[in-house]
C-alpha positions in Angstrom: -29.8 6.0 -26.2 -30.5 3.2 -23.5 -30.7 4.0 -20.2 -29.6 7.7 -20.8 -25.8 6.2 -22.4 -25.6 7.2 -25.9 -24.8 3.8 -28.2 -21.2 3.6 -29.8 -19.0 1.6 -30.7 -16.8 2.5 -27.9 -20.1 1.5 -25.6 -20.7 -1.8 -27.2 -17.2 -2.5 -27.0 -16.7 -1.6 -23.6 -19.9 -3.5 -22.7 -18.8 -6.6 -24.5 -15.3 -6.5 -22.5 -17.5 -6.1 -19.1 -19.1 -9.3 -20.2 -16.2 -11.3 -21.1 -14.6 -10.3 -17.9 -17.7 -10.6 -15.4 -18.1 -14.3 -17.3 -14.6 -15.3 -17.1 -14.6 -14.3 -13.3 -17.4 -16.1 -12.0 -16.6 -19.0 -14.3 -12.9 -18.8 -12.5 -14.9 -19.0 -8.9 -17.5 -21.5 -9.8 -15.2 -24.2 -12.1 -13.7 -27.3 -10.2 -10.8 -28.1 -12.4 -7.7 -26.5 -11.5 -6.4 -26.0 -15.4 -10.3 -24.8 -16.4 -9.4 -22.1 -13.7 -6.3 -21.2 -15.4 -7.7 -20.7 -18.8 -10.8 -18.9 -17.3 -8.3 -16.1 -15.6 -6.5 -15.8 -19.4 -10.2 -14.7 -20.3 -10.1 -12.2 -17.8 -6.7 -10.8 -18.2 -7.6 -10.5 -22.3 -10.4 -8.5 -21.2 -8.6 -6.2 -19.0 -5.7 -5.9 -21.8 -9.0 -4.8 -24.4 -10.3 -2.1 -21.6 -6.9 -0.4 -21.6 -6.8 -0.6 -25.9 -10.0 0.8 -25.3 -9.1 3.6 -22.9 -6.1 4.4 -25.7 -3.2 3.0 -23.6 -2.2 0.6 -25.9 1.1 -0.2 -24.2 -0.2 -1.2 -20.9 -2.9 -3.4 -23.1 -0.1 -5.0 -25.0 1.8 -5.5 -21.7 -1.0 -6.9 -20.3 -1.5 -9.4 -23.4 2.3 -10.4 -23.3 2.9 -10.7 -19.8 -0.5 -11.4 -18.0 -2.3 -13.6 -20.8 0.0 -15.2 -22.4 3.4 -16.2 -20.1 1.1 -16.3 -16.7 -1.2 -18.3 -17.7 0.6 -20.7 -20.0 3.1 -20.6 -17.0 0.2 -21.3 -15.1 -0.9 -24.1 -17.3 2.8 -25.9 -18.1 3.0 -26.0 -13.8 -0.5 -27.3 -13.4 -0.1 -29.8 -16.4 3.5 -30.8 -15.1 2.7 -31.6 -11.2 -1.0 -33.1 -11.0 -0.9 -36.7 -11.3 -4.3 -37.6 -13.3 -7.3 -36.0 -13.0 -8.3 -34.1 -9.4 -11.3 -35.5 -8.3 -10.4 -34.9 -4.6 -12.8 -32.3 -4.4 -16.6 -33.0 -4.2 -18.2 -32.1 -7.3 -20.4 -28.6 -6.9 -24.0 -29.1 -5.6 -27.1 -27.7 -8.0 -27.6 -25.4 -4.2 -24.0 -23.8 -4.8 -24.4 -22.9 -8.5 -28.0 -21.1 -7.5 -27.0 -19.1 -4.5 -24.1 -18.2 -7.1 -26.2 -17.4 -9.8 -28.4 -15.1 -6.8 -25.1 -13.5 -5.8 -24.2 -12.7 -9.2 -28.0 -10.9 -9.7 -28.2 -9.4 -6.9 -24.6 -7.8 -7.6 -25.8 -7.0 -10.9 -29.0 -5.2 -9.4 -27.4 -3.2 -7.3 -24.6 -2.0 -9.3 -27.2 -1.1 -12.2 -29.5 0.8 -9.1 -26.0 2.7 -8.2 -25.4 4.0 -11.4 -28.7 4.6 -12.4 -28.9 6.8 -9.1 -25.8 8.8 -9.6 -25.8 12.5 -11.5 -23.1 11.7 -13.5 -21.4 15.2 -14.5 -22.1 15.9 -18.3 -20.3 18.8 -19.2 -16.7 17.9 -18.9 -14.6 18.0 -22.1 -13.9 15.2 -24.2 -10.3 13.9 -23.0 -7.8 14.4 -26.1 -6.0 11.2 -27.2 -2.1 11.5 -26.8 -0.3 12.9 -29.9 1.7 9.7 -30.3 1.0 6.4 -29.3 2.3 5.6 -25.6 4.7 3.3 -26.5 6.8 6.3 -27.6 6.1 8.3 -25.0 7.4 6.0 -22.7 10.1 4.7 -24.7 11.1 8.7 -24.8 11.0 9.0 -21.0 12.6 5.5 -20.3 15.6 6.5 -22.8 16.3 10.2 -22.9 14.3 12.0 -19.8 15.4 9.0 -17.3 18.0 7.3 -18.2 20.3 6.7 -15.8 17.6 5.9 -13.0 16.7 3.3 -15.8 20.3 1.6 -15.7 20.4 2.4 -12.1 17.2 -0.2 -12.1 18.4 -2.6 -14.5 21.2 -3.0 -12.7 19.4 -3.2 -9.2 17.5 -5.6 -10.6 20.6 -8.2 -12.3 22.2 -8.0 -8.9 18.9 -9.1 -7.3 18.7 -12.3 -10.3 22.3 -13.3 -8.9 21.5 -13.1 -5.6 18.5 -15.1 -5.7 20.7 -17.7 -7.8 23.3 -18.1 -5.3 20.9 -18.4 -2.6 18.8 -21.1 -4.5 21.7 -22.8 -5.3 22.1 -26.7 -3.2 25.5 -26.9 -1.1 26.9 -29.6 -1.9 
């Protein structure tokens, strides 16, 4: 045990997705390139998508992996890559002063946020939550396509006559 939480795997991992997602965050605030940015976010949104594998919802982690990590962020990237001219040095480059009050801010966060939980009777004798029976993909692939399915249609459709609309309003008069 270390500081009263029993070591697991389940704790290390967990503590290792913290990490990369508390580095990938302040490494998105204190970059100056644009497209380092970009790829520092895709670190954070892996690292969400591995807290909800961890937490047993493997869809949403999946979803997150497909949608948020990959096509955001190489959306992200591709737009970035295809409208800068050169390299942005507009910006002044970061003072030594900026990446120490940073590096305060991010201890003093930590500090507190340890003295929190450290301070907080945590309730000990719930029950273990059971994992689901089957994995939530079929779950929700059940409820999408036998439980809901004409609100899902209903949806779909809602949502094509929205993709022609927005077509026929983006489209140039000639």
């Amino acid at each position: 045990m270390l500081f009263g939480i029993p070591i697991t795997g389940e704790t290390v991992s967990f503590f290792l997705l913290a990490l990369i997602i508390i580095v990938s965050g302040v490494m998105l605030l204190t970059l100056d390139k644009v497209m380092h940015m970009a790829l520092a976010l895709g670190g954070v949104f892996l690292g969400v998508a591995g807290i909800f594998i961890l937490l047993g919802s493997d869809f949403l982690g999946m979803v997150q992996i497909l949608i948020y990590a990959g096509a955001i962020t190489i959306l992200m990237v591709f737009a970035l890559m295809l409208t800068q001219k050169g390299d942005d040095t507009s910006s002044p480059p970061t003072s030594g002063v900026r990446a120490i009050f940073t590096l305060l801010g991010v201890v003093v966060f930590a500090v507190t946020v340890l003295l929190v939980i450290r301070s907080t009777s945590w309730p000990v004798n719930r029950p273990a939550v059971e994992p689901f029976a089957k994995p939530t993909v079929t779950l929700i692939a059940n409820a999408m396509f036998h439980t809901y399915t004409v609100p899902f249609e209903l949806v779909s459709l809602i949502l094509t006559a929205a993709l022609v609309g927005a077509v026929v309003i983006a489209k140039k008069e000639d």
